[in-house]
PDB file as gemmi writes it, atoms N, CA and C in Angstrom:
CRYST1    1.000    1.000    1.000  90.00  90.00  90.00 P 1                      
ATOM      1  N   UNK A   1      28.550  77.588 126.904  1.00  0.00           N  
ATOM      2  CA  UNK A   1      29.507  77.899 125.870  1.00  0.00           C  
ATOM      3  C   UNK A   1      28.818  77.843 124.507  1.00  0.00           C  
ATOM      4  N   UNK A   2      28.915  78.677 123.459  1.00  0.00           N  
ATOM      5  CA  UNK A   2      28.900  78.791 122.221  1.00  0.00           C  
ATOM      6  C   UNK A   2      29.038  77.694 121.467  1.00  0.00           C  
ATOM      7  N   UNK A   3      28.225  77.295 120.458  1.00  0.00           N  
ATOM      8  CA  UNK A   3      28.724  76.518 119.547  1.00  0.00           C  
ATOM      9  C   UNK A   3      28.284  76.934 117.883  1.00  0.00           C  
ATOM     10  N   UNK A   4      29.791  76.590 117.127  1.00  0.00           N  
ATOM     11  CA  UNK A   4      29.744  77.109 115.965  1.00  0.00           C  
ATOM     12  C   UNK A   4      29.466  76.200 115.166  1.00  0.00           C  
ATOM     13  N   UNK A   5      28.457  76.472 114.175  1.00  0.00           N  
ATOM     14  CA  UNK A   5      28.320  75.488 113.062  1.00  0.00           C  
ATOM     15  C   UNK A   5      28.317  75.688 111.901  1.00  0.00           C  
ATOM     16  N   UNK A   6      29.430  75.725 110.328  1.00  0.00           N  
ATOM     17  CA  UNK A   6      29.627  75.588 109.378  1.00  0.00           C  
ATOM     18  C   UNK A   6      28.773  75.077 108.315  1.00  0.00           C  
ATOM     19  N   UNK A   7      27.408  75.526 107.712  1.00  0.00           N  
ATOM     20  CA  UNK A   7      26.940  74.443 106.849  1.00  0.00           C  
ATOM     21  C   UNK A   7      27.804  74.844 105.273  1.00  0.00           C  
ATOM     22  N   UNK A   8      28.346  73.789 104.852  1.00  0.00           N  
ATOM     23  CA  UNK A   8      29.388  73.853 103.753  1.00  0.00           C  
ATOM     24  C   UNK A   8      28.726  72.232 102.769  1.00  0.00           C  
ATOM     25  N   UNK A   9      29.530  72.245 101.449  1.00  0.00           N  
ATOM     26  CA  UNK A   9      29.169  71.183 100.463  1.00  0.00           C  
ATOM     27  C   UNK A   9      30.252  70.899  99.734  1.00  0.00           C  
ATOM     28  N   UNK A  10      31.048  69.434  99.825  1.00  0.00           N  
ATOM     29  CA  UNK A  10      32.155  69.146  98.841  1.00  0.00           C  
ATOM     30  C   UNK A  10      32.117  70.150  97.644  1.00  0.00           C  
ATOM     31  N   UNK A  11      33.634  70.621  97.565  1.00  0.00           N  
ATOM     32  CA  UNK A  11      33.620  71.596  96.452  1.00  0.00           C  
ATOM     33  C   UNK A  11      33.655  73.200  96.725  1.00  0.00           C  
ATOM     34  N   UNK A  12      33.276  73.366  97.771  1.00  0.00           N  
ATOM     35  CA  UNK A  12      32.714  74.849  98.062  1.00  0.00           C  
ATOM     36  C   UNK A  12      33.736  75.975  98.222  1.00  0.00           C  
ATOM     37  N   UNK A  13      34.445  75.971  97.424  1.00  0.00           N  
ATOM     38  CA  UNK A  13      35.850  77.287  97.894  1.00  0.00           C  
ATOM     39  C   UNK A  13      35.247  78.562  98.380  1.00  0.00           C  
ATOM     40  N   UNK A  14      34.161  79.351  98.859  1.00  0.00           N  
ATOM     41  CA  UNK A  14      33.862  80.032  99.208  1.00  0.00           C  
ATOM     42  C   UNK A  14      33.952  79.236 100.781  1.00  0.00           C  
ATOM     43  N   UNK A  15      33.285  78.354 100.830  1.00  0.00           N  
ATOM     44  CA  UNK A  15      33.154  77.412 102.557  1.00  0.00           C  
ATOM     45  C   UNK A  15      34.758  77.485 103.110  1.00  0.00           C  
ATOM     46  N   UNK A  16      35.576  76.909 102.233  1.00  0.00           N  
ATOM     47  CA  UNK A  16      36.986  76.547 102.198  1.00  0.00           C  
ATOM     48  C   UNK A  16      37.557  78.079 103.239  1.00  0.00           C  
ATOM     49  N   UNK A  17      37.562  79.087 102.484  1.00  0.00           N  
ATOM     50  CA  UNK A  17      38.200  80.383 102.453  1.00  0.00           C  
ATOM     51  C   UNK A  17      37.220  81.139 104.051  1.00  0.00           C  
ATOM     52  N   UNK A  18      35.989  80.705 104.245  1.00  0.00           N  
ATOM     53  CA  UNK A  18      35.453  81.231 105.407  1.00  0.00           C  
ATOM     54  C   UNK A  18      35.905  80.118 106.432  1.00  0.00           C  
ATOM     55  N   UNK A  19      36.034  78.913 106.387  1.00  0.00           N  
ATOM     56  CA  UNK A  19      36.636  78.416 107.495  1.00  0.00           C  
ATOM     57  C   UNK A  19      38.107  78.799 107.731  1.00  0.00           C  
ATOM     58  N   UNK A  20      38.459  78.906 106.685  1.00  0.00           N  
ATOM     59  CA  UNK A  20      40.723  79.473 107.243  1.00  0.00           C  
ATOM     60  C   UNK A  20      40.570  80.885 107.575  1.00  0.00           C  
ATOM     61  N   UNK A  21      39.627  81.878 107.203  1.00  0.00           N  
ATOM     62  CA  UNK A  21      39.398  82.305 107.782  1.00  0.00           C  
ATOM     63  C   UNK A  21      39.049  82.930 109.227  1.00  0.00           C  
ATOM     64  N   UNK A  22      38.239  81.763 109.907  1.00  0.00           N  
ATOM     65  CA  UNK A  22      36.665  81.666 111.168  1.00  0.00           C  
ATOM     66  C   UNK A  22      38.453  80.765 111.882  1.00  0.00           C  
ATOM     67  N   UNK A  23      38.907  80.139 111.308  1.00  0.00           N  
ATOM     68  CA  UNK A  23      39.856  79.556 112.466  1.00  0.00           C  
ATOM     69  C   UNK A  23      40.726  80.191 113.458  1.00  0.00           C  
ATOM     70  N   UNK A  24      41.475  81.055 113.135  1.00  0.00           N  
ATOM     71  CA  UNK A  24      41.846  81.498 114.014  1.00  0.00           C  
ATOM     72  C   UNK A  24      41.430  82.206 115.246  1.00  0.00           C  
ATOM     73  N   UNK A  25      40.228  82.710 114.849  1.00  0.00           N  
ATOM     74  CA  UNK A  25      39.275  83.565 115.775  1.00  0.00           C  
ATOM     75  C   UNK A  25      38.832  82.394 116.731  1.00  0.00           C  
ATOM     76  N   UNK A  26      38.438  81.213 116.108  1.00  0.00           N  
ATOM     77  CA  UNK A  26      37.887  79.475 116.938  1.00  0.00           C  
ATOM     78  C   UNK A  26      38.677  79.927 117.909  1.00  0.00           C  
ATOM     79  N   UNK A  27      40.148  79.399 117.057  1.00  0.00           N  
ATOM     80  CA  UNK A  27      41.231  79.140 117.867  1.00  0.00           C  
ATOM     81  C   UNK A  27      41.342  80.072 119.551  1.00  0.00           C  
ATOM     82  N   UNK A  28      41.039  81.003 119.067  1.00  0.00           N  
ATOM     83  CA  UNK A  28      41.638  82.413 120.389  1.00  0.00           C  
ATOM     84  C   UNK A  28      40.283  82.069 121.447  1.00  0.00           C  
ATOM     85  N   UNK A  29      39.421  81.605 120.723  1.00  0.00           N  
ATOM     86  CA  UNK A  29      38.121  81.495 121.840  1.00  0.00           C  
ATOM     87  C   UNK A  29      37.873  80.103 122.159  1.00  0.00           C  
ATOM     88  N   UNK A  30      39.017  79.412 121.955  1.00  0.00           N  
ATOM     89  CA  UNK A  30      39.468  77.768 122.306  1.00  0.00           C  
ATOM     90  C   UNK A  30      37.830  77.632 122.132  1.00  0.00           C  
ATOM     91  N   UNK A  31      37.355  77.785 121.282  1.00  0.00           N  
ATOM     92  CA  UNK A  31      36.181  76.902 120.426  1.00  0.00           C  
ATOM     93  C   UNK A  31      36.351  75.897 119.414  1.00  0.00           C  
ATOM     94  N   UNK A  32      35.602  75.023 118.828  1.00  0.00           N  
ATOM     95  CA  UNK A  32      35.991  74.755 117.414  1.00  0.00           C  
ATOM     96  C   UNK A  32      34.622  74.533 116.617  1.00  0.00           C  
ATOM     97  N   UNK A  33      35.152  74.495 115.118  1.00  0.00           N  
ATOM     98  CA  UNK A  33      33.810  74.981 114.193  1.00  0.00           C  
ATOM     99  C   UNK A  33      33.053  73.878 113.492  1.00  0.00           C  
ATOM    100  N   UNK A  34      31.950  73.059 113.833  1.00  0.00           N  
ATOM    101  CA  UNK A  34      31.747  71.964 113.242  1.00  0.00           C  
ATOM    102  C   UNK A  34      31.051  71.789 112.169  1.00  0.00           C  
ATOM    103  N   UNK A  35      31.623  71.148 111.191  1.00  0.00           N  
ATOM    104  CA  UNK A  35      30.962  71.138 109.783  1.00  0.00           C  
ATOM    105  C   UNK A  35      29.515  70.575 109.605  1.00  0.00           C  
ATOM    106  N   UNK A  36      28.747  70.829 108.684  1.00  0.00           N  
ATOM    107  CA  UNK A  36      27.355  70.114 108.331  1.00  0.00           C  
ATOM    108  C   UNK A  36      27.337  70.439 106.907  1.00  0.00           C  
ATOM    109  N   UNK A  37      27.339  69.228 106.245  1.00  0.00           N  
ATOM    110  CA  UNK A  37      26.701  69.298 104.913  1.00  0.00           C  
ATOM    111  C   UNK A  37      25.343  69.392 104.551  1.00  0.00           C  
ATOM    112  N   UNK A  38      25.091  70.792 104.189  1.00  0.00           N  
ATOM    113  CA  UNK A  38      24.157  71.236 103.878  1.00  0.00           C  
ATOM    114  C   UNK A  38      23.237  70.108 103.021  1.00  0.00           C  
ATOM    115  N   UNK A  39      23.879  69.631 102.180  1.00  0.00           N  
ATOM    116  CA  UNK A  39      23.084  68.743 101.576  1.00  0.00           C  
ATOM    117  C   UNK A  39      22.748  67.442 101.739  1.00  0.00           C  
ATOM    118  N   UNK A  40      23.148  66.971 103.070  1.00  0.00           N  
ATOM    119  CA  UNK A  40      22.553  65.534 104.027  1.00  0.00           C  
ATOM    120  C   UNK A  40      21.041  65.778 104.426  1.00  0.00           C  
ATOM    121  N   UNK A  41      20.623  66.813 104.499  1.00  0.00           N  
ATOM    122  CA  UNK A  41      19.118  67.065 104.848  1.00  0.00           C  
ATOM    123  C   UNK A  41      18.266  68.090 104.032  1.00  0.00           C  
ATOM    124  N   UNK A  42      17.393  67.235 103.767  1.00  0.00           N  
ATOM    125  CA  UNK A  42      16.622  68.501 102.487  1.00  0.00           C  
ATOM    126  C   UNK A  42      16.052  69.845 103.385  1.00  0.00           C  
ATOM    127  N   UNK A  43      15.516  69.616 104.574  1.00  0.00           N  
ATOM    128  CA  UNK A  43      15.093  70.459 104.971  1.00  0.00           C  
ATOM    129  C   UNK A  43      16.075  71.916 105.186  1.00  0.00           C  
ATOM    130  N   UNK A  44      17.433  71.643 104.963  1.00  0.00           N  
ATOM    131  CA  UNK A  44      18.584  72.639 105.691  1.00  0.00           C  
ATOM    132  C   UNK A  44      18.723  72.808 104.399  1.00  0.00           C  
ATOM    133  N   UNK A  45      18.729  71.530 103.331  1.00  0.00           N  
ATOM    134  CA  UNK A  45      19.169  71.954 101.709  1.00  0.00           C  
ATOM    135  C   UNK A  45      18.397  73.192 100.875  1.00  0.00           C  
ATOM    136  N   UNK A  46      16.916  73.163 101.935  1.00  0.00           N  
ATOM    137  CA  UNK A  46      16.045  73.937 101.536  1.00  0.00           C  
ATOM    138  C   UNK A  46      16.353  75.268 102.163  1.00  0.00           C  
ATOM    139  N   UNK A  47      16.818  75.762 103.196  1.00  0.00           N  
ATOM    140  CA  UNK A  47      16.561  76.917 104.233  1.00  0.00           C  
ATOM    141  C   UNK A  47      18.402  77.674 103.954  1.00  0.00           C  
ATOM    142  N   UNK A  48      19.083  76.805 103.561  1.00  0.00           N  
ATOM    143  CA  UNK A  48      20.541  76.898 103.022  1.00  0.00           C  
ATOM    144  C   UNK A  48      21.421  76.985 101.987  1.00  0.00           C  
ATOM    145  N   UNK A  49      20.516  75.957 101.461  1.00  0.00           N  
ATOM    146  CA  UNK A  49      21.604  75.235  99.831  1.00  0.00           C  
ATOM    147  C   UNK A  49      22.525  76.602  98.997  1.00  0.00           C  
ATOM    148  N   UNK A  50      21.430  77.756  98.603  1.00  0.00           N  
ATOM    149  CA  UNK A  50      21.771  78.545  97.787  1.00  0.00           C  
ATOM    150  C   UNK A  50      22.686  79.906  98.514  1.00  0.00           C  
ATOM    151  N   UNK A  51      22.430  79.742  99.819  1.00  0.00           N  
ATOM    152  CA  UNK A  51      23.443  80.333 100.596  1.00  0.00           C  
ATOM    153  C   UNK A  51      24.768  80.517 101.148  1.00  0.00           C  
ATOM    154  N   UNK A  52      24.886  79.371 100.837  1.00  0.00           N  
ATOM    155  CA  UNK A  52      26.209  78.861 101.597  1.00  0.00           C  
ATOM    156  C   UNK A  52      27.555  79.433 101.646  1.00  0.00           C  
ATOM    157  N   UNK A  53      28.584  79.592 102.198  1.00  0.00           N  
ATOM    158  CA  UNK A  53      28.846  78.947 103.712  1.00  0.00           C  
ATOM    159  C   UNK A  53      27.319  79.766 104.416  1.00  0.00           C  
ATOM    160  N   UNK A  54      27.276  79.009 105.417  1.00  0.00           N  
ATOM    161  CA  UNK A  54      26.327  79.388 106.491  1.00  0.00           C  
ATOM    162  C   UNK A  54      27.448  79.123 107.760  1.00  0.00           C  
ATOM    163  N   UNK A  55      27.425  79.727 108.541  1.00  0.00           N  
ATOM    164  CA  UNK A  55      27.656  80.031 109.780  1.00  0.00           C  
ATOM    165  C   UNK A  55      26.670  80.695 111.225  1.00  0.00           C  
ATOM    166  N   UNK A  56      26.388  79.534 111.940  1.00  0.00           N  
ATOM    167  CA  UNK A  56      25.128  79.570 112.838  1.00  0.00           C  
ATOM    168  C   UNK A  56      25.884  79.512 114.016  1.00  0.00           C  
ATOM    169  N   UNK A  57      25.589  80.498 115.041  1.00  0.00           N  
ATOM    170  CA  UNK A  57      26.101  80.270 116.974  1.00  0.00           C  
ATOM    171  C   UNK A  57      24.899  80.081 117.553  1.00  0.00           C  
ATOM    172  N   UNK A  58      25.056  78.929 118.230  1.00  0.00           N  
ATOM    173  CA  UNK A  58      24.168  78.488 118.612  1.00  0.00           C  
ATOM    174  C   UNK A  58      22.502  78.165 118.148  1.00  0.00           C  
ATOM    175  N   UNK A  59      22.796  77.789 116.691  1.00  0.00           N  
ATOM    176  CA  UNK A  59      21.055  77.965 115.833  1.00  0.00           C  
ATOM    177  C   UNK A  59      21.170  78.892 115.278  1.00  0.00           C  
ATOM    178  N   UNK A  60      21.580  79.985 116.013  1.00  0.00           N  
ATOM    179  CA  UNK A  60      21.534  81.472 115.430  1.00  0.00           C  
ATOM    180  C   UNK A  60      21.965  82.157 113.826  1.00  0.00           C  
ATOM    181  N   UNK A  61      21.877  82.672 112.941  1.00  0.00           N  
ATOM    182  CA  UNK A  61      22.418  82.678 111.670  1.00  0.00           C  
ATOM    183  C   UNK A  61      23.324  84.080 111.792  1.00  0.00           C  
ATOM    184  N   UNK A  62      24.808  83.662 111.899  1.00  0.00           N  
ATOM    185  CA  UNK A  62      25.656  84.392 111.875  1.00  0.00           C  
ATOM    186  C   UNK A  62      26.453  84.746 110.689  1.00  0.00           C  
ATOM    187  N   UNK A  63      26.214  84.218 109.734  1.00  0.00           N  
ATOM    188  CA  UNK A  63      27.104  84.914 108.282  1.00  0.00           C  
ATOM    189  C   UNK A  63      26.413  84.105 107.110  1.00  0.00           C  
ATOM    190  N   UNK A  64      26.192  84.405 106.164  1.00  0.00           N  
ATOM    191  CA  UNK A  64      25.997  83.706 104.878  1.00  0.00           C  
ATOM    192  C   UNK A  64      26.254  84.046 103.953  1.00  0.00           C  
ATOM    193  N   UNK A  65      27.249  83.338 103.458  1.00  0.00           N  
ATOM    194  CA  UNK A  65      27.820  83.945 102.237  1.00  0.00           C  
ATOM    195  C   UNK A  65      29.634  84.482 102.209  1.00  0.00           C  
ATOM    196  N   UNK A  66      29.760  85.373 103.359  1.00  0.00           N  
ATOM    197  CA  UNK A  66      30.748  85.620 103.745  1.00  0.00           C  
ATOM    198  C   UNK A  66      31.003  85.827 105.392  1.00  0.00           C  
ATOM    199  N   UNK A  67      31.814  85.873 106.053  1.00  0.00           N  
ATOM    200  CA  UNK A  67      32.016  86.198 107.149  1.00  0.00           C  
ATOM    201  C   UNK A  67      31.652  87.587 107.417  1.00  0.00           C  
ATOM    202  N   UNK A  68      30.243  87.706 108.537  1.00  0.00           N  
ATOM    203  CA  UNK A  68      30.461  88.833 109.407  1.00  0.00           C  
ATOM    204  C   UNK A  68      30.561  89.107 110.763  1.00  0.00           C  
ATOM    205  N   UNK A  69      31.688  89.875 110.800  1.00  0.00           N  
ATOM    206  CA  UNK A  69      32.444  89.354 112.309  1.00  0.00           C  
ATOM    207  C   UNK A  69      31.175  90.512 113.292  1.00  0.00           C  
ATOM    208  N   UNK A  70      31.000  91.845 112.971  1.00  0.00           N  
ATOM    209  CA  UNK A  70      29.947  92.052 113.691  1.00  0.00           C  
ATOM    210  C   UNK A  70      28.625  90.986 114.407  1.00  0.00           C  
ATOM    211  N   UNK A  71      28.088  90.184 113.459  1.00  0.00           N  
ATOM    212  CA  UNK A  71      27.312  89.243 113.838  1.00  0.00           C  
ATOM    213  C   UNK A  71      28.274  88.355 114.977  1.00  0.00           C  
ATOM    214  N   UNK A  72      28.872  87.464 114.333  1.00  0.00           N  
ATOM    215  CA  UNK A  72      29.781  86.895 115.211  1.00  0.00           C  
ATOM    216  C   UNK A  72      30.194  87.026 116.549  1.00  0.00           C  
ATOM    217  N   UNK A  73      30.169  87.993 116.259  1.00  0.00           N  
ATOM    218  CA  UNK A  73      30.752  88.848 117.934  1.00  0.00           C  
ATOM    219  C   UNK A  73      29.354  88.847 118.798  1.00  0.00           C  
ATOM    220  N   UNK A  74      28.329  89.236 118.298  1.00  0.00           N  
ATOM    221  CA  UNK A  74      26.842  89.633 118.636  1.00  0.00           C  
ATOM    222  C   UNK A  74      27.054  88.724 119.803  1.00  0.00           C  
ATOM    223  N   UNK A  75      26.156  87.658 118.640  1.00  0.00           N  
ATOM    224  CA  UNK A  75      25.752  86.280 118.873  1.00  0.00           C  
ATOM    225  C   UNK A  75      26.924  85.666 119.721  1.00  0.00           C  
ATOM    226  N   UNK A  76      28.152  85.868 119.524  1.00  0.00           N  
ATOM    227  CA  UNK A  76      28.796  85.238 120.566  1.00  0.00           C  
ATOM    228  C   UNK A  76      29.186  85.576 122.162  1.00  0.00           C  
ATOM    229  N   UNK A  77      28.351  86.808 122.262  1.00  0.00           N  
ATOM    230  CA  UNK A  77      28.418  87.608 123.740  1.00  0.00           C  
ATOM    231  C   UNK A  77      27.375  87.868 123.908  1.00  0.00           C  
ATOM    232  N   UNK A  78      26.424  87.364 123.344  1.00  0.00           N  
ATOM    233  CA  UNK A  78      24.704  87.237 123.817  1.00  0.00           C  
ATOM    234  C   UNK A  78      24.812  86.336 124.966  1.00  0.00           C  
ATOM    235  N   UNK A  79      24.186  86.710 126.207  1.00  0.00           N  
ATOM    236  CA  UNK A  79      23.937  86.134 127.126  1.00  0.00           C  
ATOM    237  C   UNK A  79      22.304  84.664 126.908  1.00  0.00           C  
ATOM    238  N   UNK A  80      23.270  84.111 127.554  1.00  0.00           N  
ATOM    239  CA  UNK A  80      22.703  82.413 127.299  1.00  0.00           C  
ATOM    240  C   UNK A  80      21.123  81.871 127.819  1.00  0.00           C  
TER     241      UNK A  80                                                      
END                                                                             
């Protein structure tokens, strides 16, 4: 199974608006989307910070910046 990961930062109304977004879609694929603050690790603060929201399936980099459901979809019916 897929797993979704959110890198977001207190404050982030762009993060805010792609997760109410990314939820319902979770929802229909009885997934759920787990947060990471980008800025708990320099190394992600480095590969992320100025990007953010980030949205990764499985490692994979599925949206930055805004939601793209093409990616999304990709990466989420890529065989495992």
């Amino acid at each position: 199974m897929s797993r979704l990961t959110l890198y977001t930062r207190d404050g982030c109304h762009l993060c805010e608006e792609l997760l109410a977004e990314l939820a319902p879609w979770a929802a229909a694929h009885d997934t759920s989307v787990a947060l990471a603050d980008v800025d708990a690790d320099p190394v992600t603060r480095r590969r992320f910070g100025h990007r953010i929201p980030v949205l990764l399936v499985d490692g994979e980099l599925a949206a930055a910046g805004h939601l793209d459901w093409d990616a999304l979809e990709r990466l989420w019916n890529a065989p495992a």
